[in-house]
C-alpha positions in Angstrom: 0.0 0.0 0.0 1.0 3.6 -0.8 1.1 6.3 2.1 2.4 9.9 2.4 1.9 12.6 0.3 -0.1 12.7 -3.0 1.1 14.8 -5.6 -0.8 17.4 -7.2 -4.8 16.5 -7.3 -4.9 16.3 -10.8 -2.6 13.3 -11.4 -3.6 10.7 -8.9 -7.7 11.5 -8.3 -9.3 8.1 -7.7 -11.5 6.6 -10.4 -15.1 8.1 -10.3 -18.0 6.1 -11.7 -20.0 6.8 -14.7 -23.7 7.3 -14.2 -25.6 5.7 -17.0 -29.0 6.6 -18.4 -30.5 4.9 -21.7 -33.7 6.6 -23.0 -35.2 6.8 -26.1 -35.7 9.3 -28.6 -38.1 9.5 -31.8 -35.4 10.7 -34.8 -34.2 7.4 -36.4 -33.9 8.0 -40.0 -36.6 5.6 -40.8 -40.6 5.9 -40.2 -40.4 3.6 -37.4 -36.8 3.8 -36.4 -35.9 5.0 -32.7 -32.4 6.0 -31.2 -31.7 4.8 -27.9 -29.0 7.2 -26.0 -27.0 6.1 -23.9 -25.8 8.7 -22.1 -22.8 7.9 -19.8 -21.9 11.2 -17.3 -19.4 12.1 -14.6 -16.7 9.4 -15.4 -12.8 10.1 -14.6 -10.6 9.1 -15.7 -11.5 9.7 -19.9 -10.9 5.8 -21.2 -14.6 3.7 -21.4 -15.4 1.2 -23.4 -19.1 1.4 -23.9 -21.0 -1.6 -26.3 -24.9 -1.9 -27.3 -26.3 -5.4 -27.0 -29.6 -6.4 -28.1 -30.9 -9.7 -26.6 -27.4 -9.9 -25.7 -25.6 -9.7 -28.8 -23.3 -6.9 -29.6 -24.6 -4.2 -32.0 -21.9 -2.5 -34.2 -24.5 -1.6 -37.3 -26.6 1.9 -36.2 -24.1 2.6 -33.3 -22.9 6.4 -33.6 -20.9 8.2 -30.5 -20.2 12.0 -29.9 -16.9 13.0 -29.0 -15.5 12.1 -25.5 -16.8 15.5 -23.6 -14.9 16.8 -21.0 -17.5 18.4 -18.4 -16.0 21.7 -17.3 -14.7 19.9 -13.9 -12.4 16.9 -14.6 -15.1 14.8 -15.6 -15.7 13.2 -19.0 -19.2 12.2 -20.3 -20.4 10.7 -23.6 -23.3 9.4 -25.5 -23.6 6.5 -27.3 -26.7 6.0 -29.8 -28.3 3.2 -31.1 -30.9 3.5 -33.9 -33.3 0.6 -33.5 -36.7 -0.6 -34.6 -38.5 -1.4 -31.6 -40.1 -4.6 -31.4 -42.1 -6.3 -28.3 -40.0 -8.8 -26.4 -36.7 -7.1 -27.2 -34.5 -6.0 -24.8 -31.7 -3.7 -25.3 -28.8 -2.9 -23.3 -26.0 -0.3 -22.7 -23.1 -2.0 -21.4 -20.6 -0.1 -19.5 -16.8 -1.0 -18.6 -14.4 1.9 -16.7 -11.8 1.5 -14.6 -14.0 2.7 -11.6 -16.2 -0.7 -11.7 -15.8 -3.9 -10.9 -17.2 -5.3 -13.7 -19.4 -4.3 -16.6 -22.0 -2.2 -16.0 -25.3 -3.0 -18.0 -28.6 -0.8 -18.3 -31.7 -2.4 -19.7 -33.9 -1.0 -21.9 -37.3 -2.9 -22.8 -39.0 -5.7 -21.8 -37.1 -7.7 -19.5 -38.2 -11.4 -19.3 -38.3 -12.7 -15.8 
């Protein structure tokens, strides 16, 4: 373990975990197309690796991700959207991984089966 003095705040501040939201949002390209955001806020340090699974299978098609934002403080956020046609029984998820967790961290969106 590590004791005395830190150095300056900026290069050793502890992880801080992401807060993760999905909601959806009418403006897919198609008719019936939705985006799902996945909005992932007030994360530290800036590398996150953030994956869209529906039913549990990855989703690379329709994925499109701003810019890592840094929020003013020394917190990053980002959003991650997935355009999807929503159909019942689906279930979609935002799956986060950052330093700060343990282990992924997965937000569900839809009908979850129980």
């Amino acid at each position: 373990s590590v004791s005395g003095p830190f150095p300056s705040p900026l290069l050793s501040l502890p992880p801080v975990q992401p807060k993760v939201k999905v909601s959806p949002t009418k403006s897919g390209s198609e008719p019936h197309s939705h985006l799902l955001v996945c909005s992932v806020t007030g994360f530290y340090p800036g590398g996150i690796e953030i994956k869209w699974l529906k039913n549990r299978q990855e989703q690379t098609a329709g994925v499109v991700s701003t810019e890592l934002l840094q929020n003013g403080d020394w917190t990053f956020q980002i959003l991650v959207m997935l355009e999807m046609s929503p159909r019942r029984g689906d279930v979609y998820t935002c799956q986060v991984e950052h330093i700060s967790l343990q282990g992924p961290l997965a937000v569900h969106w839809g009908k979850i089966a129980h």
